[in-house]
N, CA and C atoms as a LAMMPS dump frame, in Angstrom:
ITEM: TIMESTEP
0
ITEM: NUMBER OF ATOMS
633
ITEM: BOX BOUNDS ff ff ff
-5.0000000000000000e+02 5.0000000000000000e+02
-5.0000000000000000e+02 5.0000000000000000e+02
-5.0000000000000000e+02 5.0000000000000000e+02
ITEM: ATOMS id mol type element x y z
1 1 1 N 117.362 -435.188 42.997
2 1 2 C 116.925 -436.58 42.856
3 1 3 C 115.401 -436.625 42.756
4 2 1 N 114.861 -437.175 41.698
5 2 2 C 113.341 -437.883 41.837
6 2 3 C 112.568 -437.726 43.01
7 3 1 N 111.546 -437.4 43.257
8 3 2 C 111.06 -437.555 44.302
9 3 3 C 111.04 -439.002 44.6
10 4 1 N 110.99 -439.722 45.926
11 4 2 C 110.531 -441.225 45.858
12 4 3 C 111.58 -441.958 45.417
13 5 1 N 112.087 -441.518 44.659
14 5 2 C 113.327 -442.616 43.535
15 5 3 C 114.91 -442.466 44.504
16 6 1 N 115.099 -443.562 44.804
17 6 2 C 116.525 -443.918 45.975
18 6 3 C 117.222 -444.597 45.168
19 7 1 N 119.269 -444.404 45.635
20 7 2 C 120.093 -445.591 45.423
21 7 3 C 120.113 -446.122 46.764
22 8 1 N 120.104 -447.295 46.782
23 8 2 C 121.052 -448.023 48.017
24 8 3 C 121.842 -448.785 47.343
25 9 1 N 122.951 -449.026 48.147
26 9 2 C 124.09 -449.345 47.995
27 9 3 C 124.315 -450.948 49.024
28 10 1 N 124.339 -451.688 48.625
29 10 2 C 125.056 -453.249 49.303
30 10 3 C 126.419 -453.861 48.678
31 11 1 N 127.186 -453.752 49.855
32 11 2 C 128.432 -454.464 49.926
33 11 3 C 128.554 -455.967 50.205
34 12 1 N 128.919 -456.856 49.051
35 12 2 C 129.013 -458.234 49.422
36 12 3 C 130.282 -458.401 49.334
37 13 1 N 131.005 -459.818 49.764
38 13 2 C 132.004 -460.55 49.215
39 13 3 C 132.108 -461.785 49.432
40 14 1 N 133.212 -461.648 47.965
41 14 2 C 133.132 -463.492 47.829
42 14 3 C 134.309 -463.689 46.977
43 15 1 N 134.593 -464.645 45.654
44 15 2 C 135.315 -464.452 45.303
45 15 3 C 135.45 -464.327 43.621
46 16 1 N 136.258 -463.975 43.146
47 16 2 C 136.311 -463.47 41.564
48 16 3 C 136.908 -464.347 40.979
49 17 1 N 137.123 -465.169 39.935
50 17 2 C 137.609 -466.214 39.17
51 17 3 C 137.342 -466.311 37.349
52 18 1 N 138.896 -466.514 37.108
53 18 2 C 138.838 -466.312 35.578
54 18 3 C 140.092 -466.832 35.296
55 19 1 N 140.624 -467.248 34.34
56 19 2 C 141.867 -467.908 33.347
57 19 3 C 142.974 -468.493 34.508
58 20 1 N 141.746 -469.561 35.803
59 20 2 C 142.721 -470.311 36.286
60 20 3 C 142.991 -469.702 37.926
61 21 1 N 142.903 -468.288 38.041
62 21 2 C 143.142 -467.562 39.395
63 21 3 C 142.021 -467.442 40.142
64 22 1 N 141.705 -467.037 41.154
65 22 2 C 140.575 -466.867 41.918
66 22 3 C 141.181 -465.481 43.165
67 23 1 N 140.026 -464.872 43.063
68 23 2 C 140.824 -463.88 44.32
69 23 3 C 139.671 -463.367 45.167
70 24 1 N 140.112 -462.714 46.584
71 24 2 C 138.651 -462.482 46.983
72 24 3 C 137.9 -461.34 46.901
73 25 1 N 136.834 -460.89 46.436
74 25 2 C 136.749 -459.304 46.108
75 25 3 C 135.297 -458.797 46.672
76 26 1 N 135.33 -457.966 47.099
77 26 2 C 134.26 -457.147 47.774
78 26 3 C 133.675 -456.416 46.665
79 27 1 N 131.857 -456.671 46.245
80 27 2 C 131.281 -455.985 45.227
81 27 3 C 130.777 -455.219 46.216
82 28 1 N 129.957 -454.232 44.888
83 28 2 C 128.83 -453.009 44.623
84 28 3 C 127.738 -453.7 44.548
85 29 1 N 126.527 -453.902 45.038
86 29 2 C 125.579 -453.984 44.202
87 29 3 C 124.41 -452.789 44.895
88 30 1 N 123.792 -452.345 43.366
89 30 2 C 123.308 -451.039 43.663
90 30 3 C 121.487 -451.162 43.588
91 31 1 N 120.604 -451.208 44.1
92 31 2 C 119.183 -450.691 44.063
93 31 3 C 118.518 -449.549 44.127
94 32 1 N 117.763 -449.584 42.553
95 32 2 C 117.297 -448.088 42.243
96 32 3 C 115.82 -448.381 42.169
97 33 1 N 114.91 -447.397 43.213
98 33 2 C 113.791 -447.517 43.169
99 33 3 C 113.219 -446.809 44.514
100 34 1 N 112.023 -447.282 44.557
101 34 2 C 111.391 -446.931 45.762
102 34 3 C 111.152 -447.448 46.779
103 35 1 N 109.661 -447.088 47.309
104 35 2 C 109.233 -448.131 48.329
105 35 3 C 108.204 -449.098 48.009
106 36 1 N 107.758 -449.227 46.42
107 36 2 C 107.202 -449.752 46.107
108 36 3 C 107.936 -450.987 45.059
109 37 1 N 108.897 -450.235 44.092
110 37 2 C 109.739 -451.128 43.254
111 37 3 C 111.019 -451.227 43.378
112 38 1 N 111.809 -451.644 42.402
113 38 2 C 113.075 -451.503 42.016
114 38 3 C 113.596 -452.616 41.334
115 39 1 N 114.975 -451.973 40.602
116 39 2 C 115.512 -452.576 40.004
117 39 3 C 116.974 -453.257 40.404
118 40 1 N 117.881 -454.429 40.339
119 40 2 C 119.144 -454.831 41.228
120 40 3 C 119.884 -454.664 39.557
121 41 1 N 121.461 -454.037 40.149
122 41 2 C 122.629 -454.222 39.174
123 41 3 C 123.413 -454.693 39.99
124 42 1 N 123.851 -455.53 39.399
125 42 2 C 124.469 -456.783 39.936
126 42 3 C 124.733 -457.499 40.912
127 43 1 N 123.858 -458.727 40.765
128 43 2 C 123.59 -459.362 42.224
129 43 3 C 124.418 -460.103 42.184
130 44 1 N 125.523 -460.071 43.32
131 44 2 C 126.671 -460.355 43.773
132 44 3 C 126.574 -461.315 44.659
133 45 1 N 127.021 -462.378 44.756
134 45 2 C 127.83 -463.324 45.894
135 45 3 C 126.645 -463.958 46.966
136 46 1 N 125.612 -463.066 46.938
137 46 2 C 124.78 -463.198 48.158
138 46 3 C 123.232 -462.991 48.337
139 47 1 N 122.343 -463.878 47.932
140 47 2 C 121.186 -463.962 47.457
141 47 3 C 120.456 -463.268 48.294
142 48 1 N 120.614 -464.045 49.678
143 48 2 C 120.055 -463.512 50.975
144 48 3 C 119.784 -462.03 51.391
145 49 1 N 121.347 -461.676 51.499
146 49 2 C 121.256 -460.118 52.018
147 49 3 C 120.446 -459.233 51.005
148 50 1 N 120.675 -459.47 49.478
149 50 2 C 120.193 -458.945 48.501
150 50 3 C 118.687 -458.997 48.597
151 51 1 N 117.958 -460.228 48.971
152 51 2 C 116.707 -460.117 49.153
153 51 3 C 116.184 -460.161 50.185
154 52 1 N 117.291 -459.828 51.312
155 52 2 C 116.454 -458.943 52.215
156 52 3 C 116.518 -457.345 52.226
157 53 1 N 117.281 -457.069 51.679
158 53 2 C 117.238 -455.633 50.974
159 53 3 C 116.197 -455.24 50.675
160 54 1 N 115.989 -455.773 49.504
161 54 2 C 114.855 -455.634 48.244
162 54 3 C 113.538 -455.703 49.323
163 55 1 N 113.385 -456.511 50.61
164 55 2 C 112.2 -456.612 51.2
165 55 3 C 110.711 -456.573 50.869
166 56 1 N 109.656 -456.117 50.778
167 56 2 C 108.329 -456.602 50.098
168 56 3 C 108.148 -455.478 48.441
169 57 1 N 109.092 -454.908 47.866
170 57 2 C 109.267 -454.814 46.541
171 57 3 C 109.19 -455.172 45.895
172 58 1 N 108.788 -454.798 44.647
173 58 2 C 108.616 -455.548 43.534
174 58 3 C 109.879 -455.465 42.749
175 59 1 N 110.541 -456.553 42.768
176 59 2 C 112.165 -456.298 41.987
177 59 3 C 111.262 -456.849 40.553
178 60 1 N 111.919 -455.535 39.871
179 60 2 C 111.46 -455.657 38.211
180 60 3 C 112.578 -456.21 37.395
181 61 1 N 113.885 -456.159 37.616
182 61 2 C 114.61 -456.768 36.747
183 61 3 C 116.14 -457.042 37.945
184 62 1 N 116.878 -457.66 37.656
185 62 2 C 118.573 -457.75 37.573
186 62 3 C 119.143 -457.57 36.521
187 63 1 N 119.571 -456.902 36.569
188 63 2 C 120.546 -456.346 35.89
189 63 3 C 121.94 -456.195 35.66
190 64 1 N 122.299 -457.345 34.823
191 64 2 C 124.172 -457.718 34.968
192 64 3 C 125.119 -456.246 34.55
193 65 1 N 126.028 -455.758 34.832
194 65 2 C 126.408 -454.805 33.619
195 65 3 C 127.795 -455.742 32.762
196 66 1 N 127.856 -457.11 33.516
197 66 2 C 129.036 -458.076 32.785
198 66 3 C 128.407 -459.195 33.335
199 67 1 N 129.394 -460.281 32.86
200 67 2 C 129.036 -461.592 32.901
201 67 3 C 130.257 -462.28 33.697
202 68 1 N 131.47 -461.115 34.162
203 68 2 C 132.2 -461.917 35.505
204 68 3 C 131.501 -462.657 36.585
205 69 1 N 132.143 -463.601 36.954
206 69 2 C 131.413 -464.53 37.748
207 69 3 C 131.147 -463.259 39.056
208 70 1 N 132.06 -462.747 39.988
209 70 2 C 131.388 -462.123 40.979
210 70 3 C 130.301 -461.177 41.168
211 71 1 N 129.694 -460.641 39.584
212 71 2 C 128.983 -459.806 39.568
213 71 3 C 126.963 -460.669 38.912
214 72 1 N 127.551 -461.903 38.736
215 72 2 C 126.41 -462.763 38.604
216 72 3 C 126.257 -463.959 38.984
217 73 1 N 126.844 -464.248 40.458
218 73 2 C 126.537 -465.639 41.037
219 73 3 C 125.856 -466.03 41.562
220 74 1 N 124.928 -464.816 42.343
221 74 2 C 124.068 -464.539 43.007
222 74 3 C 122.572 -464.657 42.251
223 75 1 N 122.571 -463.651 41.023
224 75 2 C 121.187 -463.633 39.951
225 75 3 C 120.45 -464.614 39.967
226 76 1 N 120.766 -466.069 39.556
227 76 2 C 119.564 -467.102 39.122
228 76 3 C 118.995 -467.138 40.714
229 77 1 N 119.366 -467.164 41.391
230 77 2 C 118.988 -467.658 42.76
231 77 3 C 117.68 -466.256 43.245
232 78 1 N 118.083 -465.181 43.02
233 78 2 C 118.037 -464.656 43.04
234 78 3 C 116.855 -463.835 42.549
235 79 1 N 116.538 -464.226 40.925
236 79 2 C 115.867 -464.285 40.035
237 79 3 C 114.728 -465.32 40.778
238 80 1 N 115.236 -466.299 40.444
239 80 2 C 113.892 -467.967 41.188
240 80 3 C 112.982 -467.048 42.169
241 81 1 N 113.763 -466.593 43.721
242 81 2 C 113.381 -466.286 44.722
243 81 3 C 112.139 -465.206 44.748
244 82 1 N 112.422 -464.276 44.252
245 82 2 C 111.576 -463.061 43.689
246 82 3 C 111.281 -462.571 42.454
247 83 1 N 110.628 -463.757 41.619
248 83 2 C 110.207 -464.065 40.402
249 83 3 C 110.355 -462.646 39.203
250 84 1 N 111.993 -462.363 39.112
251 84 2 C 112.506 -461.14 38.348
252 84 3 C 113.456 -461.943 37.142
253 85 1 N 113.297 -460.969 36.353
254 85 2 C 113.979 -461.794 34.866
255 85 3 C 115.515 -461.375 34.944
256 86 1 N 116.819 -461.754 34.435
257 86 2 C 118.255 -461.536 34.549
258 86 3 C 117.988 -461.134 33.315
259 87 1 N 118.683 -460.088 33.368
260 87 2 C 118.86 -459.286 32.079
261 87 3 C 120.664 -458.935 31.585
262 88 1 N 120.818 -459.114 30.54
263 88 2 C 122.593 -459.6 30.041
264 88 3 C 122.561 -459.013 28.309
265 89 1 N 123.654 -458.421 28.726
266 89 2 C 124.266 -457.844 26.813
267 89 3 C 124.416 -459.912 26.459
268 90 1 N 123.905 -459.83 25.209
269 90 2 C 124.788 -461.144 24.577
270 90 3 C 126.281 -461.163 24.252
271 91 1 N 126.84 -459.926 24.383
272 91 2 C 127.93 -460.784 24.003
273 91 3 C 128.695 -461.022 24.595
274 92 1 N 128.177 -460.948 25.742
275 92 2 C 129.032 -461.797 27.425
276 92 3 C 128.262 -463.09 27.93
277 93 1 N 127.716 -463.838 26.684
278 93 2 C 126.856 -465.1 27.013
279 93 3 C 128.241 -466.422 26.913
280 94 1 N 128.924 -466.049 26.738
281 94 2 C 130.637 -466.972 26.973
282 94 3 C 130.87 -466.876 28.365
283 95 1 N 130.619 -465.799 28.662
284 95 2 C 131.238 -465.649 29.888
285 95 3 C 129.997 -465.778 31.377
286 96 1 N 128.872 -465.556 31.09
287 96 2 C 127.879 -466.283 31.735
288 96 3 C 127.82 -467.552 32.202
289 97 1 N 128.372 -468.375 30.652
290 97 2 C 128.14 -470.057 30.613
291 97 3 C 129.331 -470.16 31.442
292 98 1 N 130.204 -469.99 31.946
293 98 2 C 131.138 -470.261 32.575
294 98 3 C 131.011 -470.537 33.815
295 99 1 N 130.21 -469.831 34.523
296 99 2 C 129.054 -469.557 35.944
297 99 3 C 128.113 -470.11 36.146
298 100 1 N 127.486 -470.275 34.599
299 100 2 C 125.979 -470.937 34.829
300 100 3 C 125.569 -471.681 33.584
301 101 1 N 126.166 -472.842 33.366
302 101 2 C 125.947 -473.284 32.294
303 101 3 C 124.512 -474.108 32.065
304 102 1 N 123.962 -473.929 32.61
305 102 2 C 122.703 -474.469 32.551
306 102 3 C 121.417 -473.899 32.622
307 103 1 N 121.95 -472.723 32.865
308 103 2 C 120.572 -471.216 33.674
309 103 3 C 121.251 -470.063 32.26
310 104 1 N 120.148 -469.574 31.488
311 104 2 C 120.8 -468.817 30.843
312 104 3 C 119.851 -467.546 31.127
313 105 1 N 120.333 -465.862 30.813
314 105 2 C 119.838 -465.095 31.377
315 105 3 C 118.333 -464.96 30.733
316 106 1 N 117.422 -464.252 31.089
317 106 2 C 116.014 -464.112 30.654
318 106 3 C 115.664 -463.457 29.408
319 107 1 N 116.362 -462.395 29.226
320 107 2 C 116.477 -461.306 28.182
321 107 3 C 117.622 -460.383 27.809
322 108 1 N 117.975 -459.985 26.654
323 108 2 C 118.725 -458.94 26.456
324 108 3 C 118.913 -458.167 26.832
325 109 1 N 120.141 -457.453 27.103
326 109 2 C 120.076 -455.519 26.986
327 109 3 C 120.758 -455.51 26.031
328 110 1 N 119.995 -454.158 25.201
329 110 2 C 120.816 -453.775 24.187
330 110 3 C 120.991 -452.285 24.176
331 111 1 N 122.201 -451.763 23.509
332 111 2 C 122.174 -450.355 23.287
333 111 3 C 121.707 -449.405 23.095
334 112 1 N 121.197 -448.293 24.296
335 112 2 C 120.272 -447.676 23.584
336 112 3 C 119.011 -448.046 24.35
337 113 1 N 118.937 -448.933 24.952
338 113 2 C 117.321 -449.767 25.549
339 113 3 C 117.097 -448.382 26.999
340 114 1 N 116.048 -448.715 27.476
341 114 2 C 115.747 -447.879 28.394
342 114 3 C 115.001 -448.558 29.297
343 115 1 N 114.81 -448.968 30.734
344 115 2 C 114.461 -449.683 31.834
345 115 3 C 114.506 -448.669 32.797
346 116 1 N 112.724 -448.788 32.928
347 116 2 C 112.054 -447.662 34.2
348 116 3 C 111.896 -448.515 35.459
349 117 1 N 112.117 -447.774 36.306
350 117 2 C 111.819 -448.299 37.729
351 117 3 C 111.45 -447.253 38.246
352 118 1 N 110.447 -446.817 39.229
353 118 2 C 109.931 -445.619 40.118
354 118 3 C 110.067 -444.143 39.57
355 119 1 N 109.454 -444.357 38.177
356 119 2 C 109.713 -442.787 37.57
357 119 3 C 111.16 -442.612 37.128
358 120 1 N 111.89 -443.13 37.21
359 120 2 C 113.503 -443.202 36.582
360 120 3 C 113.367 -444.101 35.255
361 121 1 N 114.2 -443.184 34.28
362 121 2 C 114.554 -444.318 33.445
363 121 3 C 116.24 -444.488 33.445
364 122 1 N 116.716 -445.288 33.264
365 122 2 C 117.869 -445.929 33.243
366 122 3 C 118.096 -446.16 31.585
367 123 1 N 119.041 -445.47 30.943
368 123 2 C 119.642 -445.782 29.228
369 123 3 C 120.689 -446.716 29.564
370 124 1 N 120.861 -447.996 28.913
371 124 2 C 121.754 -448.62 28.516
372 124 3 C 122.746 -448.57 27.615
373 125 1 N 124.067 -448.398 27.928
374 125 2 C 125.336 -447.802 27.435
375 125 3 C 125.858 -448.879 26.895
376 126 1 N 126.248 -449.333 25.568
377 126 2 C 127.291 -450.53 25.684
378 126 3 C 128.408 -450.228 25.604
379 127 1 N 129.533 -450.822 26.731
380 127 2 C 130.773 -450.145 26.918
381 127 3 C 131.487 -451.17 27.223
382 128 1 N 131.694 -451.841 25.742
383 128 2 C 132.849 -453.292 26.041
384 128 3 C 134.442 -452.229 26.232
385 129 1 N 134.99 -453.741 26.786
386 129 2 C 136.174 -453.547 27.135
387 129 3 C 136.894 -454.325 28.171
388 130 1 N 136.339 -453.908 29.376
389 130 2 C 136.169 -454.627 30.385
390 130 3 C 135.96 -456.498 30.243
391 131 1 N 134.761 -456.432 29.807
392 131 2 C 134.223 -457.78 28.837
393 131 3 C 133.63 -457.35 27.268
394 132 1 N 133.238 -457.772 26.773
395 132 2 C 132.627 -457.651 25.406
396 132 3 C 131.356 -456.928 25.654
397 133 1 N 130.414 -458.032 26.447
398 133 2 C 129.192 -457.218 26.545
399 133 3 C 128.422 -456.339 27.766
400 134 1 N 129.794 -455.426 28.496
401 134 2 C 130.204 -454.363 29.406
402 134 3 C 129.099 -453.542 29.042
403 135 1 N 128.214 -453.02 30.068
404 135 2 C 127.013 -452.034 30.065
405 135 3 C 127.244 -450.876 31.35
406 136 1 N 126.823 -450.266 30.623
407 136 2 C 126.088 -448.823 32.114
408 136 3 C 125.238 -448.659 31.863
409 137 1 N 124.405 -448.18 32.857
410 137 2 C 123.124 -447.512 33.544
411 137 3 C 123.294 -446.27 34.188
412 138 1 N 122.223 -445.414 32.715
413 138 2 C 122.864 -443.937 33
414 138 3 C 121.504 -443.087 33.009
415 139 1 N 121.316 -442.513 34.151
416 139 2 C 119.426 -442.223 34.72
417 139 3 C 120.054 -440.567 35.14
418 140 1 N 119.791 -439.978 34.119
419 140 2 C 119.853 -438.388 34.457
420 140 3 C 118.741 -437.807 35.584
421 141 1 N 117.862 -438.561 35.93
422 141 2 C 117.468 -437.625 36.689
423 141 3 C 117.437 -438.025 38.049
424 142 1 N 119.013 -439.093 38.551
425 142 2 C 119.47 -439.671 39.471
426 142 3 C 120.631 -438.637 39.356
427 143 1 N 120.745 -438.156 38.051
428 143 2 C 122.518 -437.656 38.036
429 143 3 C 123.372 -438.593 38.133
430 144 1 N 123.25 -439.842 37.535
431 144 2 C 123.69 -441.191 38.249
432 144 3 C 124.014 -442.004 37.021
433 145 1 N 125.275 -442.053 37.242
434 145 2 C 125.63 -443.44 36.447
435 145 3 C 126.21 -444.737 37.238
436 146 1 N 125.783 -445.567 36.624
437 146 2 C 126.514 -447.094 37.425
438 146 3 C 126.833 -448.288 36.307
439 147 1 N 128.367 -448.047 37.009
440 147 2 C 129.263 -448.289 35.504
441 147 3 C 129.886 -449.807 35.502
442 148 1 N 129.219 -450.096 36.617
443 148 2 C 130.009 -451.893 36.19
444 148 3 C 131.129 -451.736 36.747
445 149 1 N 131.939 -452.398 35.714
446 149 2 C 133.769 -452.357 35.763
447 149 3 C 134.574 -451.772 35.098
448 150 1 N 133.73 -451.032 34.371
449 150 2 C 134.046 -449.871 33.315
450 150 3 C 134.621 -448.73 33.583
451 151 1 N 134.369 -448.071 34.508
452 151 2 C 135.126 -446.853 35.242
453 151 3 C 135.235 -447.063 36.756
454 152 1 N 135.964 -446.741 36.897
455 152 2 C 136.245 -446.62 38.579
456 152 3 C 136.951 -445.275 39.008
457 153 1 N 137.466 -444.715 40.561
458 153 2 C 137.545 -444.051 40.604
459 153 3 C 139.078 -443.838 41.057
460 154 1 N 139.75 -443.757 39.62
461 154 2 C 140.982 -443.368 39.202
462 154 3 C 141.033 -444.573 37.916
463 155 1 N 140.721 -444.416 37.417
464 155 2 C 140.574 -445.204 36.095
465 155 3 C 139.887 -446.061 35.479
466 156 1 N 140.36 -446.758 34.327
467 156 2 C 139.478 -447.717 33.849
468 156 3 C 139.037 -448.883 34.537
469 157 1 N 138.659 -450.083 34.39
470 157 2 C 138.813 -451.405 34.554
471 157 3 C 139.776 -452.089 33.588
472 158 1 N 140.234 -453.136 34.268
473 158 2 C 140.846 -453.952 34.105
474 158 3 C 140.296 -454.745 32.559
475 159 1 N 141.97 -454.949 31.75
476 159 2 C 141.792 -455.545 30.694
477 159 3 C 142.666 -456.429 30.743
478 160 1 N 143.044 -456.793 31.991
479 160 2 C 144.679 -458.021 31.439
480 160 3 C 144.062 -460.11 31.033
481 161 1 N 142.696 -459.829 31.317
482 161 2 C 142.774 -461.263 31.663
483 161 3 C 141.629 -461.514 30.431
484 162 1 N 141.026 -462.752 29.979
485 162 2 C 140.472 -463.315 28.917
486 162 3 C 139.373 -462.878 28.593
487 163 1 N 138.564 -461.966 27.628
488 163 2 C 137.336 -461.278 26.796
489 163 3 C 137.593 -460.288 26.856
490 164 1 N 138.982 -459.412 27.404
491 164 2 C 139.178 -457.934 27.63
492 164 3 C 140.472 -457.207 26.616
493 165 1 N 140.313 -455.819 26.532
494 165 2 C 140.76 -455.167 25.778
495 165 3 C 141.19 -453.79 26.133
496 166 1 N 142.242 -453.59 26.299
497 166 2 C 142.681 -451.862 26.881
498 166 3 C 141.869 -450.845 25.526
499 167 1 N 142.497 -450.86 24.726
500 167 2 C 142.319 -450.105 23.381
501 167 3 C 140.582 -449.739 23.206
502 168 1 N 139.767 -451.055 23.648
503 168 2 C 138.333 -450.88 23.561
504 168 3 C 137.762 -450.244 24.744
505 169 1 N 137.747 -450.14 25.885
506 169 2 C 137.58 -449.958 26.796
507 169 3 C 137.702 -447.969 27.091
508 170 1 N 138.971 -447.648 26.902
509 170 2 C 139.297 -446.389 26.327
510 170 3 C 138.664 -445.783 25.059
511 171 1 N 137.878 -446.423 24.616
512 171 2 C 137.399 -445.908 23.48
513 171 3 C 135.848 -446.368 23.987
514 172 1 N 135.081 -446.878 24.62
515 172 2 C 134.203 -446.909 25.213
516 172 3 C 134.438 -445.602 26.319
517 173 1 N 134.714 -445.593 26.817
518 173 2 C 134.973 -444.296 27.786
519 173 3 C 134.745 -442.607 27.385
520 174 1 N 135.822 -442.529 26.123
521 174 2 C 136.247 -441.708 25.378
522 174 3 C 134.194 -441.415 24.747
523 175 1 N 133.897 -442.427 24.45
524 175 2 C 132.673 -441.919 23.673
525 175 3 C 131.502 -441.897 24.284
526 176 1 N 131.356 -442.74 25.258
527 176 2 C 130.281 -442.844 25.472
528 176 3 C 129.851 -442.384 27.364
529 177 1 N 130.938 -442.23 27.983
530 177 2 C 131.205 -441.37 29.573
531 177 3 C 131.91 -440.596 29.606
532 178 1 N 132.495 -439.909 28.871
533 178 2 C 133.21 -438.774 29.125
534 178 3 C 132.297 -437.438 28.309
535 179 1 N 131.243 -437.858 27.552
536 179 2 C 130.336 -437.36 27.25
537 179 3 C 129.102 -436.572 28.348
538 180 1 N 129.214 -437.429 29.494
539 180 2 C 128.424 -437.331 30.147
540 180 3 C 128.488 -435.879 30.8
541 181 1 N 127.381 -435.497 31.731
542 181 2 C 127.616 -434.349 32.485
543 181 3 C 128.716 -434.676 33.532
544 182 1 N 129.566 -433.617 33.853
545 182 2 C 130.603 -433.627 34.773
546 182 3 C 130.133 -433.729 36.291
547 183 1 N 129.083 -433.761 36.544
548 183 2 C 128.578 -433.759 38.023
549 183 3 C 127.839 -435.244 38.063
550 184 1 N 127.825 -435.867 37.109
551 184 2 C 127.097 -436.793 36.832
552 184 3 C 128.066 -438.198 37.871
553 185 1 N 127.621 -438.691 39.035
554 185 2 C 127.877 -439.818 40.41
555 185 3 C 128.171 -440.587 39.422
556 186 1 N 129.393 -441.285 39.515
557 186 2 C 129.825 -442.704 39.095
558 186 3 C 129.943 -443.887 40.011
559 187 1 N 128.927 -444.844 40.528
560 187 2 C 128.468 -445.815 40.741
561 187 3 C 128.786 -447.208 40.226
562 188 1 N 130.252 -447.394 41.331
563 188 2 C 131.071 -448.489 39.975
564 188 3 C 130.662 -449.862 40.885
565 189 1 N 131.159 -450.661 40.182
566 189 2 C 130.917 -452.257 40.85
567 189 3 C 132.005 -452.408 41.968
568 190 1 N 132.664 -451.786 42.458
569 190 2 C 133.615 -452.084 43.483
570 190 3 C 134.335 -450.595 43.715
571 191 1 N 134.441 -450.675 45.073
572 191 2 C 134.828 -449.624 45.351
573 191 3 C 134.198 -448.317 46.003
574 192 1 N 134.553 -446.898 46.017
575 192 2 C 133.878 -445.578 46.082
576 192 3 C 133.591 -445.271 45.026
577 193 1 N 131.786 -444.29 45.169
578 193 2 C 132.005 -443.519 43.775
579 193 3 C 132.875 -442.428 43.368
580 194 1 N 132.898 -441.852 42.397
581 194 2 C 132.983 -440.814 41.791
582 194 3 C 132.637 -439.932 40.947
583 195 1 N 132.958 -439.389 40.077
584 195 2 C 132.223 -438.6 38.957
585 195 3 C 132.852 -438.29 37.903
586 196 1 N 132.238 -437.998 36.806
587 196 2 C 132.47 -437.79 35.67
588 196 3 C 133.548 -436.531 35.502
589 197 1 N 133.149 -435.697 36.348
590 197 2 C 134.105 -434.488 36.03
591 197 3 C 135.69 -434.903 36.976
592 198 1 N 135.699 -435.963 37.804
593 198 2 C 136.49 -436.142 38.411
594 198 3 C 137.827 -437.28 37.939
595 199 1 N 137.132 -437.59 36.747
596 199 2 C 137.886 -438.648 36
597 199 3 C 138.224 -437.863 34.661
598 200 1 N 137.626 -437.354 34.477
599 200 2 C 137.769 -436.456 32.997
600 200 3 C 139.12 -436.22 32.643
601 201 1 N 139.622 -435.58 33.514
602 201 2 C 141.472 -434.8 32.969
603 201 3 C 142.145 -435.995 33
604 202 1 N 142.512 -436.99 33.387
605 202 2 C 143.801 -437.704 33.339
606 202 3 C 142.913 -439.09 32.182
607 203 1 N 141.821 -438.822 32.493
608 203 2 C 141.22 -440.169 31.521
609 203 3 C 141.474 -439.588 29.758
610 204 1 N 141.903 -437.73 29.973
611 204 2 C 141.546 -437.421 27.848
612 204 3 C 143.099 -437.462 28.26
613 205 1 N 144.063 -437.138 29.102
614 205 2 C 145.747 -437.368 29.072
615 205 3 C 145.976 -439.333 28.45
616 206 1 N 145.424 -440.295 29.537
617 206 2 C 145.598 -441.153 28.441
618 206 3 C 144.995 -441.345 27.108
619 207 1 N 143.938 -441.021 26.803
620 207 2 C 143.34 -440.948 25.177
621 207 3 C 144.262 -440.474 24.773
622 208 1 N 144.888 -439.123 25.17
623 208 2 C 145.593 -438.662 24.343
624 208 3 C 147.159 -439.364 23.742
625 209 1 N 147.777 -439.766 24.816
626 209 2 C 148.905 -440.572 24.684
627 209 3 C 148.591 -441.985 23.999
628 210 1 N 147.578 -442.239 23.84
629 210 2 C 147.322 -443.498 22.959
630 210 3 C 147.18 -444.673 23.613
631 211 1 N 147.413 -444.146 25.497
632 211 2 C 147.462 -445.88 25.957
633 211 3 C 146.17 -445.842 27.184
């Protein structure tokens, strides 16, 4: 790891809501940086704890990796408090307005983009599926990926409910994390991590079977 350059890890909960259901779900949200900066992926449920986390830092960005409500209810507030910009793929700005129809995020991520915090850079992955505009944050010299809702540890994320897609999602995977180094920490939005080499065999068995 980086000299200086840390994850911490905060557990919130609250609740998740989409096509009518609501349920209650315990996030990830992850801070990468130091003792001087950092950056938040996905500020979850809870403004407070999050910025007392962050404590006299300079939070440089938030960072959605989706636009589900539990993984951005927290941001504008969040954003206001410790004058940091929300950063969002567009093509989960449907699914933003749903949460926040009046607050829209600050700036793009796009594919390919790169966002430094404490000597780390962080590459932006676009890995719809999950939602449309589904991202990771993938900082090799964390060994570290943090994958949203995109991988977890025993499979994908979830495609049953409205902007999602099995077929895409697996093919986001297939190209763009299973690529990765096999030792490489998977840092998901809910849950334990895992790793790349630890998902690998049963994730190319379904590629392979087609589902």
């Amino acid at each position: 790891m980086t000299a200086g350059a840390r994850i911490e890890r905060l557990v919130t909960s609250g609740t998740f809501s989409l096509d009518g259901g609501t349920w209650d779900v315990d996030n990830n949200v992850w801070i990468i940086g130091d003792d001087r900066e950092v950056i938040v992926v996905d500020a979850a449920h809870d403004a407070d704890v999050i910025a007392e986390a962050v404590g006299g830092r300079a939070l440089r960005a938030i960072v959605c990796t989706h636009a589900h409500n539990d993984h951005i209810d927290a941001a504008p507030e969040l954003a206001e408090r410790l004058g940091a910009p929300v950063l969002l793929h567009p093509d989960d700005l449907p699914l933003w307005k749903q949460t926040h129809p009046d607050r829209a995020p600050d700036a793009e991520l796009a594919d390919g983009q790169i966002l430094a915090v404490a000597g780390v850079e962080l590459t932006v992955l676009h890995t719809p599926g999950h939602a449309p505009g589904a991202v990771c944050l993938y900082a090799p010299k964390l060994t570290a990926l943090f994958s949203g809702d995109t991988l977890f540890a025993g499979g994908p994320g979830a495609t049953g409910r409205s902007y999602s897609h099995f077929p895409t999602i697996i093919e986001s995977i297939r190209e763009r994390l299973l690529t990765l180094p096999g030792d490489t920490v998977v840092h998901t939005g809910h849950g334990d991590p895992t790793t790349i080499g630890a998902e690998a065999p049963h994730l190319r068995e379904w590629i392979a079977r087609g589902h």
